[in-house]
Backbone bond lengths (Angstrom), bond angles and torsions (degrees), N, CA, C in turn:
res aa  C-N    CA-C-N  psi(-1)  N-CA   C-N-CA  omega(-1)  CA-C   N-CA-C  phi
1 X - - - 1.449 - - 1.520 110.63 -
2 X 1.543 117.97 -49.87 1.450 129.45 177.16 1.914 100.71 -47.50
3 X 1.788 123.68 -40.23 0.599 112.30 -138.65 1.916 108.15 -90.10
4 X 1.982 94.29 -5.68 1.246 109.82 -157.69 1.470 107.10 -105.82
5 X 1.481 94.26 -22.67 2.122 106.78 166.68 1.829 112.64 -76.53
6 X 0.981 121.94 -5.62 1.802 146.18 -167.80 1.781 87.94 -100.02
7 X 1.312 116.43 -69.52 1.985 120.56 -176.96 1.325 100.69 -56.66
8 X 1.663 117.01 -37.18 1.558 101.84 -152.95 1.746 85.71 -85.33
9 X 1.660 125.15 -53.51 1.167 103.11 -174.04 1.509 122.25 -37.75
10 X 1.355 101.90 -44.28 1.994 104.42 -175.45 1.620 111.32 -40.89
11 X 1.562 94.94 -53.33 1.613 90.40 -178.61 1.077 127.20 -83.34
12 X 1.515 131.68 5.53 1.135 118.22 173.37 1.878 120.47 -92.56
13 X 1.432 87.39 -8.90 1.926 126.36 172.04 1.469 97.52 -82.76
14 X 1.258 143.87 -24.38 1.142 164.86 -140.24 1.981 94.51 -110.88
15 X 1.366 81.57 -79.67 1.860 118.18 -171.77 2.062 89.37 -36.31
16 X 1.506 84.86 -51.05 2.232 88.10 -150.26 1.656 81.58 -67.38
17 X 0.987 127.39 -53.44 1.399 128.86 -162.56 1.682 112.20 -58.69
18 X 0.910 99.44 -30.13 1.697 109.84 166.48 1.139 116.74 -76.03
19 X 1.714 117.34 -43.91 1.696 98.41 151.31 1.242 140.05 -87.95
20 X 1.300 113.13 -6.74 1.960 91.26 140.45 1.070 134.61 -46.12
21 X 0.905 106.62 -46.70 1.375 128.92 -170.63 1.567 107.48 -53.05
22 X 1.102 120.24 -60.56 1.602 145.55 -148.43 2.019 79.70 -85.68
23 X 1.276 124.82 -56.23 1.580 119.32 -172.98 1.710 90.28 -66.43
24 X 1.331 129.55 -50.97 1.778 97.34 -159.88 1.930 97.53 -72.41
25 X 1.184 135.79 -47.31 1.578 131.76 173.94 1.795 92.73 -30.66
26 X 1.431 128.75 -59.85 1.493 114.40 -161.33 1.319 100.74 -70.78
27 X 1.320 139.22 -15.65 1.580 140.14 -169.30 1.879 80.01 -85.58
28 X 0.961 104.92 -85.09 2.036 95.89 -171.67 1.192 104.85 -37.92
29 X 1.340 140.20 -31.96 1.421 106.27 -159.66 1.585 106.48 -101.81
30 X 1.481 98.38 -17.33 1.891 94.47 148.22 1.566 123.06 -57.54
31 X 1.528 121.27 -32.45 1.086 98.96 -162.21 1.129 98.99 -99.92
32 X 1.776 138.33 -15.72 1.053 135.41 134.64 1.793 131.28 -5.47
33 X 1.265 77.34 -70.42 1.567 87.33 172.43 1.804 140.43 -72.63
34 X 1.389 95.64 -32.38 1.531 112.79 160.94 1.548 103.19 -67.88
35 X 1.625 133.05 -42.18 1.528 100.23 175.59 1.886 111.31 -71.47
36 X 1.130 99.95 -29.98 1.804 92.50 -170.72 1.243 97.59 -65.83
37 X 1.655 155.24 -25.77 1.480 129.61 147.01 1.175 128.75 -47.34
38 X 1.451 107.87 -23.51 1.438 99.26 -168.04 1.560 97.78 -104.75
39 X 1.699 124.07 -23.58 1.571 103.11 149.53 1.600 125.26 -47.59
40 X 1.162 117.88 -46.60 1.466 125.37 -151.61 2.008 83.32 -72.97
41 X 0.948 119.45 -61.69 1.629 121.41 -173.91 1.741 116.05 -31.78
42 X 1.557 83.62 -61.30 1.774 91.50 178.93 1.555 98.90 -52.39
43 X 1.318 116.03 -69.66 1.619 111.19 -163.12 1.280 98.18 -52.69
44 X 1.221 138.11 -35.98 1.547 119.31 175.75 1.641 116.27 -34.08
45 X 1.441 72.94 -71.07 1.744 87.97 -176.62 1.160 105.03 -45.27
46 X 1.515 130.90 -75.46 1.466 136.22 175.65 1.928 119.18 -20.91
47 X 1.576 104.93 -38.97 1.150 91.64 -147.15 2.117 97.35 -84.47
48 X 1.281 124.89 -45.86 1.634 107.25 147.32 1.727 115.17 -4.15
49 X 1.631 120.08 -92.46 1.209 126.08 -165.53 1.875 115.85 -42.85
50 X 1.521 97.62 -33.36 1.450 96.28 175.85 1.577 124.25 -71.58
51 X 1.424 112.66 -32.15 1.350 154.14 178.88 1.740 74.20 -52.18
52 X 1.230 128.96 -82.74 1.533 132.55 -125.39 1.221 87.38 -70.10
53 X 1.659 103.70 -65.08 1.575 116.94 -176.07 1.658 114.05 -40.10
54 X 1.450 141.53 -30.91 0.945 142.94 -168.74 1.924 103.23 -99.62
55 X 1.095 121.95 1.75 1.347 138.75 -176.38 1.792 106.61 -112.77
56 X 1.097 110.05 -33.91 1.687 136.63 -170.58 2.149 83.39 -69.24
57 X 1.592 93.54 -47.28 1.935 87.96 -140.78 1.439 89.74 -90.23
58 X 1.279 125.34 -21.63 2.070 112.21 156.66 1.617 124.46 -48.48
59 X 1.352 104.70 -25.40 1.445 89.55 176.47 1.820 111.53 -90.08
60 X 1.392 99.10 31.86 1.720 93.63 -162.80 1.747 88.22 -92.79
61 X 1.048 118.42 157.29 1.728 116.98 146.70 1.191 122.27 -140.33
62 X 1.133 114.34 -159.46 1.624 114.29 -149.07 1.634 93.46 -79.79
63 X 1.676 132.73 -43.73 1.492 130.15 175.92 1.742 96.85 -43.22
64 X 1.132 126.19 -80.45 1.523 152.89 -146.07 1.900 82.85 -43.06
65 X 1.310 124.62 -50.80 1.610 144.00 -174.57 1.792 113.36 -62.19
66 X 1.478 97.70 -46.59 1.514 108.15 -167.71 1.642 90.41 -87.24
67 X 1.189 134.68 -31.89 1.900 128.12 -176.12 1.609 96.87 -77.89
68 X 1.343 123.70 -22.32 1.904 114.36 172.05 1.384 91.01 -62.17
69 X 1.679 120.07 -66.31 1.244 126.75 -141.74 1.766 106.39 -58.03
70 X 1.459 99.99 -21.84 1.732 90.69 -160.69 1.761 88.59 -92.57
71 X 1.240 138.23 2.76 0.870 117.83 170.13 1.380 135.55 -39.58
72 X 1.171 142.68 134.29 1.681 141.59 -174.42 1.297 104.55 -87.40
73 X 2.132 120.42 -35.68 1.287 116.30 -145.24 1.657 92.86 -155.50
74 X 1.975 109.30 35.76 1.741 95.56 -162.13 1.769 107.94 -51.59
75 X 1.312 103.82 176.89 1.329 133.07 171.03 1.559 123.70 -44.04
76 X 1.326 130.09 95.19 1.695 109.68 173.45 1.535 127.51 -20.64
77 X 1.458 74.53 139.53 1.986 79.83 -178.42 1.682 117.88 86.01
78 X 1.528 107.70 -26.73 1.537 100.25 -178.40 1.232 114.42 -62.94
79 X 1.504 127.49 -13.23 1.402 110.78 171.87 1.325 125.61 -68.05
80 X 1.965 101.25 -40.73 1.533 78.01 160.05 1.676 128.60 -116.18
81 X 0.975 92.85 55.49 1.450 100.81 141.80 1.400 116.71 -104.78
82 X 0.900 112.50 -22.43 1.886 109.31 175.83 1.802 98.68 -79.71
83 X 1.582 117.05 -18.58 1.490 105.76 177.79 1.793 115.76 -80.47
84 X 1.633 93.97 -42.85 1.259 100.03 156.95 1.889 126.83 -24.77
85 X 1.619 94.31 -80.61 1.700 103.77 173.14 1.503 116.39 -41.52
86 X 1.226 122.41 -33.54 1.069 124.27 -166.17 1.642 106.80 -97.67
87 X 1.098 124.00 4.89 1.062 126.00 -168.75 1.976 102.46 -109.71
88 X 1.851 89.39 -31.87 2.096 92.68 -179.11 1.707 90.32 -87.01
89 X 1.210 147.81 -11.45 1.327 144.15 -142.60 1.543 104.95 -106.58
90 X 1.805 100.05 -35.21 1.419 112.60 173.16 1.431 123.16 -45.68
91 X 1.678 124.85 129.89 1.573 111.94 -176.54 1.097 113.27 85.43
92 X 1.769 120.08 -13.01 1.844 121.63 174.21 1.672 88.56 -115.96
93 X 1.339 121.94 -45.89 1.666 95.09 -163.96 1.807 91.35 -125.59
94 X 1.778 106.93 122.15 1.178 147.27 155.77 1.516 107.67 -10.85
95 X 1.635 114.83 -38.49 1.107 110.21 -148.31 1.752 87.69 -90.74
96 X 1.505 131.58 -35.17 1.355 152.70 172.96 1.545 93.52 -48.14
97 X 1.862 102.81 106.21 1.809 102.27 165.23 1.582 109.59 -71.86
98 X 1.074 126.62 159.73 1.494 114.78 154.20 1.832 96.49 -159.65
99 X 1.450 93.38 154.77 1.335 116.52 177.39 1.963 121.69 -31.91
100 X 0.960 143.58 158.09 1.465 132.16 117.26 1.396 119.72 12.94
101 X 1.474 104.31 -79.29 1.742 136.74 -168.66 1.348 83.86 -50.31
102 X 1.809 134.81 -41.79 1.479 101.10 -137.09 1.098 115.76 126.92
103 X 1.506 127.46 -52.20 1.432 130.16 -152.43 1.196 116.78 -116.81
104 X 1.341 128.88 140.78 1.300 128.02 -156.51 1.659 109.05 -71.63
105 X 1.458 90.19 147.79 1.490 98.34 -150.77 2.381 102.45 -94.01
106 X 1.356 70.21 -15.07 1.805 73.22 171.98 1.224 112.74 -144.54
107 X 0.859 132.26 87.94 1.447 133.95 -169.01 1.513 125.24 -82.72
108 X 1.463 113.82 16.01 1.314 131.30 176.67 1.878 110.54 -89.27
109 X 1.211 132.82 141.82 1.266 140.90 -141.61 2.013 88.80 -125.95
């Protein structure tokens, strides 16, 4: 009898500890889940603007590229917008180095 009130205490030390346990897992996997809506939302939104931008840079050609390049004094910001392009282009054109990670490894034009 001594030996079966000794098991049952364990598990009921056992039992509570398992529901802690089981309430902080449902606290993460709420908060788990509230960011993956709020990932999935942004990229919503995001994924249009990339769409355009990647529709925007087909009508570019090689003149439209070589009149940036000869610039003496281009426009603020065009660098990065040329880091930008080169950054959605990475992983589609061969000629674009990029890292391991992914990411372009020189982002200078």
């Amino acid at each position: 009898a001594e030996t079966v009130s000794k098991e049952k205490a364990i598990a009921e030390v056992e039992t509570a500890n398992a529901q802690i346990e089981k309430e902080q897992v449902g606290k993460i996997a709420e908060e788990v889940g509230k960011k993956q809506r709020d990932t999935e939302n942004d990229l919503a939104k995001a994924e249009p603007a990339v769409e355009a931008a990647m529709s925007a840079l087909n009508t570019l050609d090689v003149k439209d590229l070589s009149s940036c390049k000869g610039m003496v004094k281009p426009p603020p910001k065009l660098d990065e917008v040329f880091a930008a392009t080169m950054c959605l282009l990475a992983g589609i054109m061969p000629s674009i180095v990029v890292q391991k990670n992914g990411k372009v490894k020189d982002a200078s034009w």
